[in-house]
C-alpha positions as CSV (number, residue, x, y, z in Angstrom):
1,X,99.2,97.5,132.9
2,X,95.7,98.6,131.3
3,X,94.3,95.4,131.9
4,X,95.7,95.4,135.8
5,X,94.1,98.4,136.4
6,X,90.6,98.1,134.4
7,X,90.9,95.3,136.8
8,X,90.8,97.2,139.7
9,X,88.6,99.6,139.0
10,X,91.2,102.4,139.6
11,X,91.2,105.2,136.8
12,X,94.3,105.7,135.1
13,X,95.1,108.6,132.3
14,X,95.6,106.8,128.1
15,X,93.6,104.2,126.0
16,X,92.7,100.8,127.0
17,X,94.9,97.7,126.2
18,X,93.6,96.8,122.9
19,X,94.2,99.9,121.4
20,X,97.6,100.1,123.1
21,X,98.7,96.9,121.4
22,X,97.6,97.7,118.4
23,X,99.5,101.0,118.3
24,X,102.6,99.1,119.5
25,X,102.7,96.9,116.4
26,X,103.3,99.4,113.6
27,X,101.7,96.5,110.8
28,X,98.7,96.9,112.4
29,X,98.7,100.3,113.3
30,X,99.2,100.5,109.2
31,X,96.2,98.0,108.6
32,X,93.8,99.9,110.8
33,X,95.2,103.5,109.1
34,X,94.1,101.7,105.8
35,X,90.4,101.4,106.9
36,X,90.6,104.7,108.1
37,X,91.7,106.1,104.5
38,X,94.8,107.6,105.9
39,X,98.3,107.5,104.1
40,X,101.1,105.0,105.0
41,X,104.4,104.3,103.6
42,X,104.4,100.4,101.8
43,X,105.5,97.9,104.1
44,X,105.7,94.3,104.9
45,X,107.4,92.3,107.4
46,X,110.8,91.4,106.7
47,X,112.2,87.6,105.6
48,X,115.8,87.5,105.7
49,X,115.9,84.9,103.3
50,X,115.1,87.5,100.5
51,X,118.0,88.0,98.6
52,X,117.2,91.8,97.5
53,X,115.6,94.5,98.7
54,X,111.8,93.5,98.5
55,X,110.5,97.2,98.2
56,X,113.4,98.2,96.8
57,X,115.8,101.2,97.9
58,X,115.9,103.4,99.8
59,X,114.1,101.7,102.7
60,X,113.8,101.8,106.6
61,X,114.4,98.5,108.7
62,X,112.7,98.7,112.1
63,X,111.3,96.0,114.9
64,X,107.5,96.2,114.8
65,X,107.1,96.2,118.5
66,X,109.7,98.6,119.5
67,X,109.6,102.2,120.4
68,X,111.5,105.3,120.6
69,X,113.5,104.6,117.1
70,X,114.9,101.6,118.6
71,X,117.0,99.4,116.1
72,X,116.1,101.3,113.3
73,X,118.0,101.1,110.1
74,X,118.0,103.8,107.2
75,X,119.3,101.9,103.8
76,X,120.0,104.2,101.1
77,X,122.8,102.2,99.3
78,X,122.8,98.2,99.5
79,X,126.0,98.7,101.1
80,X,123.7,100.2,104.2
81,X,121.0,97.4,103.3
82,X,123.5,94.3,104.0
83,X,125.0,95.6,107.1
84,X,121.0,96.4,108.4
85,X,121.0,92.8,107.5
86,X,124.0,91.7,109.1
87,X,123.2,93.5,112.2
88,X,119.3,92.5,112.0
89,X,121.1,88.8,112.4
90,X,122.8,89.9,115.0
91,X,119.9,91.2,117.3
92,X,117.6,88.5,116.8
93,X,120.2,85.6,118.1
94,X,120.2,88.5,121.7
95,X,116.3,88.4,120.8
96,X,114.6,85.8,118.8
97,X,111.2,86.9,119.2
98,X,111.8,90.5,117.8
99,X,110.1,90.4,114.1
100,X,111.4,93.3,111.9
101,X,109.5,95.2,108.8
102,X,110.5,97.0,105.4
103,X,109.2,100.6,104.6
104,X,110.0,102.8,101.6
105,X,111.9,105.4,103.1
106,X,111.0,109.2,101.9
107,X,114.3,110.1,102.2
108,X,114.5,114.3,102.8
109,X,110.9,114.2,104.5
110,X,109.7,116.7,106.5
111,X,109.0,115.1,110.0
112,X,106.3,116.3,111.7
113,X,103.6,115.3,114.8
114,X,100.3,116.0,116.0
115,X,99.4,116.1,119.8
116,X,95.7,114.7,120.4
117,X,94.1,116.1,123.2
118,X,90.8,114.7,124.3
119,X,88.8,114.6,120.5
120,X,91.1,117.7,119.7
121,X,94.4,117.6,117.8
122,X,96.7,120.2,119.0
123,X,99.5,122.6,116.7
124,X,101.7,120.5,114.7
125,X,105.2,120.7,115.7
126,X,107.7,119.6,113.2
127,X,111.4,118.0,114.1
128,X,114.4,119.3,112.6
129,X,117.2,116.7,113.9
130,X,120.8,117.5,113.2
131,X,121.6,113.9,112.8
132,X,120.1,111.8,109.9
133,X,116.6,111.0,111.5
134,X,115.1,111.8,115.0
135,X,117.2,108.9,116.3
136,X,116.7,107.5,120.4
137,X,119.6,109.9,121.3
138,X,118.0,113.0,119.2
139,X,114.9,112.2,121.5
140,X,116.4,111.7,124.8
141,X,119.7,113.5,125.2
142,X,120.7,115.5,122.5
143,X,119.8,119.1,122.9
144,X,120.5,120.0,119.0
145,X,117.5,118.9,117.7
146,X,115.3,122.2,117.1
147,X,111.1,122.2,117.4
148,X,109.2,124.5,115.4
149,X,105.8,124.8,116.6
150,X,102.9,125.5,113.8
151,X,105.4,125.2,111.1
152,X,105.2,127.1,107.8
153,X,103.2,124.5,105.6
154,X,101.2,125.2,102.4
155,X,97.4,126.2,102.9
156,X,95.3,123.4,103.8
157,X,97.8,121.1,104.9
158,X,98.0,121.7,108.6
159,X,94.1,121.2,108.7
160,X,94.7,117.6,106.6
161,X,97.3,116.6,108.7
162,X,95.1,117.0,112.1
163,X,91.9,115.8,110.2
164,X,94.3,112.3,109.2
165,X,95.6,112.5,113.0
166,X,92.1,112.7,114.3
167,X,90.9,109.9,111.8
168,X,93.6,106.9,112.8
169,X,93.2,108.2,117.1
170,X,89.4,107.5,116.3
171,X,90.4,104.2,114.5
172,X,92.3,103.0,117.4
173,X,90.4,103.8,120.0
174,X,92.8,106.3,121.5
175,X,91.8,107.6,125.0
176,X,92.7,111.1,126.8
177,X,96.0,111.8,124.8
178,X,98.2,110.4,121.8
179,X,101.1,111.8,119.8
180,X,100.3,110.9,115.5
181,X,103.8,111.2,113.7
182,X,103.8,112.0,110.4
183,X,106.6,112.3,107.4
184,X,105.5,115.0,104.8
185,X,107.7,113.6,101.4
186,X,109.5,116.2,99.0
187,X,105.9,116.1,97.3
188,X,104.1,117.4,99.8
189,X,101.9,114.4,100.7
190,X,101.9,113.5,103.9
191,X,102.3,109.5,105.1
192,X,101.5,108.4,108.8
193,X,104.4,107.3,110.5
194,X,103.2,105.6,113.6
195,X,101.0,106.2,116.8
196,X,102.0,106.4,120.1
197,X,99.4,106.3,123.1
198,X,100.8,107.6,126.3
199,X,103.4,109.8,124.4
200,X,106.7,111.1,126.4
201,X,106.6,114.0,129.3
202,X,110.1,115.1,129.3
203,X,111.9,118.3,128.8
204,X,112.0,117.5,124.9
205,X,108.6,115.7,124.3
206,X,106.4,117.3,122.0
207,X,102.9,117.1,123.4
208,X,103.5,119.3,126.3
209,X,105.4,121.7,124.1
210,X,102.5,121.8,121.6
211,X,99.9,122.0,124.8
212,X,102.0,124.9,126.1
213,X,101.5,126.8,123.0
214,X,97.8,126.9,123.2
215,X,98.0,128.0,127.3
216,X,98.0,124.9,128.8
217,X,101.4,124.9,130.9
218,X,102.8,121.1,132.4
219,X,100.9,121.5,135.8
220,X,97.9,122.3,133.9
221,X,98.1,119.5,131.6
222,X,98.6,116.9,134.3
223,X,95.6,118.1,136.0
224,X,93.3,118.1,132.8
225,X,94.8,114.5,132.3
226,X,93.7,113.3,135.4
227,X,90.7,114.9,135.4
228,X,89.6,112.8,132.3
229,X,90.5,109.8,134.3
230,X,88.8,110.1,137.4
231,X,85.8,111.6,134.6
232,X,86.3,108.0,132.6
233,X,87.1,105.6,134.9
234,X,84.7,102.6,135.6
């Protein structure tokens, strides 16, 4: 859609193409937070002809070009690791093209996101599901999931977070707005999770809830968003 409308020459609100793919495919969203020096979980693309576990347990099973926590597994036991696997099989005979990736899970993390604004990261709002993990249904239609805006986090690490959020936008090429999810493990240390570039605009999306809490209500953050797009557009 990018590419349509750089086409055109109409102005449109988010990054350009190339740093929308690249933010799509979480191996090289992790390859370009690497150059940037910021934290991510190890990974590597799954081969389900590995007979074990190849980072070992507990781990997370997700498509690399999927969003919105689609056909994500959390394997704590191998029991849960060899029906991911089962059901892995499963969903690539419906879709042969979908490749799938291992992460070390940090199992008990603290999930939490930073909205980026125009060059300027936002309050970090952190997400206290009430299921296992902010699953599609915790995002979309479940209204048990709790938001804490500017959580209580130990000195310093609210300003690393945004700094590392502000780091991998820059290293992507991130345009107007992006939402930078983070897991903080029981040690503290916070891991990028993944990048989104045109980040949700619902009732429960987390941008405008951490734009509202610095005065910007919705209408006014629509208007600053197309402002920067009539203000960019070529």
């Amino acid at each position: 859609m990018q590419d349509e409308l750089a086409k055109t020459g109409k102005p449109f609100v988010g990054c350009a193409s190339a740093a929308a793919r690249i933010a799509m495919d979480k191996m090289s969203t992790k390859l370009s937070a690497a150059r940037a020096g910021v934290p991510t979980l190890p990974a590597c693309v799954l081969n389900q002809l590995d007979q074990e576990p190849p980072l070992g347990l507990p781990a997370v099973v997700k498509p690399i070009h999927e969003g919105s926590s689609v056909g994500v597994h959390i394997c704590s036991t191998r029991q849960r690791w060899d029906e991911a696997m089962r059901t892995v099989a499963a969903e690539r005979e419906r879709h042969p093209l979908r490749t799938y990736m291992v992460e070390r899970a940090a199992l008990g993390a603290r999930e939490l996101t930073v909205g980026w604004l125009d060059g300027q990261t936002l309050p970090i709002v952190e997400i206290k599901a009430s299921v296992e993990f902010y699953d599609y249904e915790a995002k979309y239609t479940r209204d048990d999931t709790k938001y804490v805006v500017s959580p209580d986090l130990p000195s310093g690490l609210t300003q690393q977070i945004q700094r590392l959020a502000s780091c991998i936008a820059k290293e992507l090429g991130t345009r107007h707005l992006s939402r930078i999810d983070f897991m903080l493990d029981r040690d503290g240390l916070p891991w990028l999770l993944e990048v989104n570039t045109l980040p949700g605009f619902t009732s429960h999306s987390l941008l405008p809830m951490a734009a509202l809490s610095v005065g910007l209500d919705f209408p006014m953050l629509t208007s600053h968003l197309v402002q920067l797009a009539l203000r960019d557009a070529t």
